[in-house]
C-alpha positions as CSV (number, residue, x, y, z in Angstrom):
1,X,-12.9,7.4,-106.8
2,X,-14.7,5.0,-104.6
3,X,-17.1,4.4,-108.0
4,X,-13.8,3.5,-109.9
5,X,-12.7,1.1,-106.9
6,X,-16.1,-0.7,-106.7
7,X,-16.0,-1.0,-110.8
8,X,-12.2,-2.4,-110.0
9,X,-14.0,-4.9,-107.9
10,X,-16.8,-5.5,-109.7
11,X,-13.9,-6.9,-112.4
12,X,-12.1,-8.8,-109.8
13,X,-15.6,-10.7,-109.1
14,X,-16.1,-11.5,-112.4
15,X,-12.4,-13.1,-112.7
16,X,-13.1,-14.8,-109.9
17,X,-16.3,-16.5,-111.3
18,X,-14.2,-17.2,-114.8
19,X,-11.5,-18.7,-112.9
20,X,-13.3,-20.8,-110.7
21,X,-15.1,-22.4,-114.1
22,X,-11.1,-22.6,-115.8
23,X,-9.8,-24.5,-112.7
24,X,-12.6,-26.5,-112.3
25,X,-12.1,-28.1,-116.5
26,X,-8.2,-27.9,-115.5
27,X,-9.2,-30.6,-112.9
28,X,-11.2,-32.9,-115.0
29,X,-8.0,-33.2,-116.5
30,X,-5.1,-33.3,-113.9
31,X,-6.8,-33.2,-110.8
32,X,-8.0,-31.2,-108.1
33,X,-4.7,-30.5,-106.6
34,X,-2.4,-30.4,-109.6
35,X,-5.2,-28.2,-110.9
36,X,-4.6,-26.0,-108.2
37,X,-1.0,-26.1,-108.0
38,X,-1.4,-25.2,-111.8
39,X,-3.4,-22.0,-111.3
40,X,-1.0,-21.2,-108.1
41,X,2.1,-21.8,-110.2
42,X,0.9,-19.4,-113.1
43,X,-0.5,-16.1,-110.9
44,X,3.0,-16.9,-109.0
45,X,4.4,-16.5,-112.0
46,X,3.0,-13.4,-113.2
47,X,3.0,-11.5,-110.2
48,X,6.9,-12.3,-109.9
49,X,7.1,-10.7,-113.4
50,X,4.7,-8.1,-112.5
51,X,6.6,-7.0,-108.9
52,X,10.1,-7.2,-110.4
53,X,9.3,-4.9,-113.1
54,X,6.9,-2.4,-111.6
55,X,7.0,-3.0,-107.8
56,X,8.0,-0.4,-105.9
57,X,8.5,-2.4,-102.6
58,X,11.0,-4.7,-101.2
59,X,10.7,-8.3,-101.1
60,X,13.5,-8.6,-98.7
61,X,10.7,-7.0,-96.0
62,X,9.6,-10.2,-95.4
63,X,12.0,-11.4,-93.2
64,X,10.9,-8.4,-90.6
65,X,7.3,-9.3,-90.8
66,X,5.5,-10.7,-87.9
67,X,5.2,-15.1,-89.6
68,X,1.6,-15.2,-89.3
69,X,1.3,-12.3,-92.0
70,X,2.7,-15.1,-94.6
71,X,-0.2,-17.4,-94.2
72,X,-2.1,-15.5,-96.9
73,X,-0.7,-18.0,-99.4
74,X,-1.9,-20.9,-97.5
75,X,-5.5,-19.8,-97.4
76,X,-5.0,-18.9,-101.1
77,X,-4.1,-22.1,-101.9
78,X,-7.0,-23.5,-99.6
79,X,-9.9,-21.0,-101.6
80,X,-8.5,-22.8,-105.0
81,X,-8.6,-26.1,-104.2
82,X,-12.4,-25.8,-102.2
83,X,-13.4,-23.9,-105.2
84,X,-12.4,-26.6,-107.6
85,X,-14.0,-29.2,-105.6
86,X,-17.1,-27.5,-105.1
87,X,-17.3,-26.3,-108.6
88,X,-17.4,-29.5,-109.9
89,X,-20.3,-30.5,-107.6
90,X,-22.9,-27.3,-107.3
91,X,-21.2,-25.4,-110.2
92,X,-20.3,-21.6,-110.3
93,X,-23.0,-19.8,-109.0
94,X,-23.7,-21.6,-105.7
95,X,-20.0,-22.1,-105.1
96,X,-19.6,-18.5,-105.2
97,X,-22.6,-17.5,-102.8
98,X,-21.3,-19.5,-100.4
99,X,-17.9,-18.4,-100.9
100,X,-19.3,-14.4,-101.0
101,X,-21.2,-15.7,-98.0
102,X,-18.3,-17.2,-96.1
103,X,-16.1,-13.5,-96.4
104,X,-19.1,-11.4,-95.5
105,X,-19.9,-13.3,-92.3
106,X,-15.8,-13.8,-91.6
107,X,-15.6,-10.2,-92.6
108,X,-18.2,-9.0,-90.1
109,X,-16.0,-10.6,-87.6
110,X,-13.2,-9.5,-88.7
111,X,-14.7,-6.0,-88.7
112,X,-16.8,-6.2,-85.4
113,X,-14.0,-7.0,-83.4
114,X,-10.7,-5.4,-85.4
115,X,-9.0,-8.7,-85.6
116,X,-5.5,-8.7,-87.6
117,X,-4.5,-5.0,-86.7
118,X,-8.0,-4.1,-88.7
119,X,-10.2,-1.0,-87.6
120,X,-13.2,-1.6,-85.3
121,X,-16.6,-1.9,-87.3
122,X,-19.0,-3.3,-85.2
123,X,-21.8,-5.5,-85.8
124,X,-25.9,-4.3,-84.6
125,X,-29.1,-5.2,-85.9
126,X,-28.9,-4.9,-89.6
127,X,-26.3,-6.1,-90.2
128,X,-27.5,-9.4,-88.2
129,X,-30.2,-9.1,-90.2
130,X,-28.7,-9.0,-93.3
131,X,-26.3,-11.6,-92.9
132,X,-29.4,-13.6,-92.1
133,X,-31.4,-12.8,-95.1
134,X,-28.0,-13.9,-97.3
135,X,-28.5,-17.4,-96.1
136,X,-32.0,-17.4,-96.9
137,X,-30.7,-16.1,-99.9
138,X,-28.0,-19.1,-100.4
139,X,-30.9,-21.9,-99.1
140,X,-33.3,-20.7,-101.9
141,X,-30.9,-20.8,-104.6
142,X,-29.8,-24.3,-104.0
143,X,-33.4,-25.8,-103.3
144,X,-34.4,-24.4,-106.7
């Protein structure tokens, strides 16, 4: 199962890296934000579809959820138009190691100190070390 999952988000990665590259044209064209109000409006769009036909949930829950659950959209919606942006400056590649970057380090944190209602992961000497070595990693890439 967990080989299936990883393959699962293996395939979200790679949409990800496609998208980024989509948006980043759609830009040239309309412009950063339109671009991303574009993307936002379309995955809207089909998750609508997708939840009203095969949801098994209730969208009216969301008036019992604590408010700062609904800022998920918001950082959505910040990601897309950041991603755009940088895109169309570094390209794909060094946009998305500093993106893969940014969630692993916000992650740790996340983790470390079970922030959000998450479980408790916490941080110790690997892991410093390899969040170091990453931007070592990042540094290289963009000097070459």
């Amino acid at each position: 199962m967990k080989l299936i999952i990883a393959f699962l988000a293996l395939i979200g990665g790679a949409a990800v890296a496609i998208q980024s590259q989509i948006n980043a044209q759609l830009s040239k064209k309309v412009g950063i934000l339109e671009g991303a109000t574009t993307s936002f409006l379309v995955g809207a769009l089909a998750l609508f579809f997708l939840a009203f036909f095969f949801g098994k949930g209730n969208f009216l829950n969301v008036f019992n959820v604590p408010k700062w659950q609904l800022i998920g959209g918001l950082l959505g919606a910040l990601f897309i138009v950041v991603n755009i942006f940088s895109v169309n400056l570094i390209g794909v590649a060094a946009t998305l190691m500093a993106v893969v970057i940014g969630q692993i380090v916000v992650g740790a944190i996340i983790d470390h100190f079970g922030l959000f209602g998450g479980e408790v992961f916490p941080l110790n000497t690997t892991k410093f070390i390899a969040l170091a070595l990453m931007f070592v990693g990042i540094y290289l890439f963009n000097k070459a």
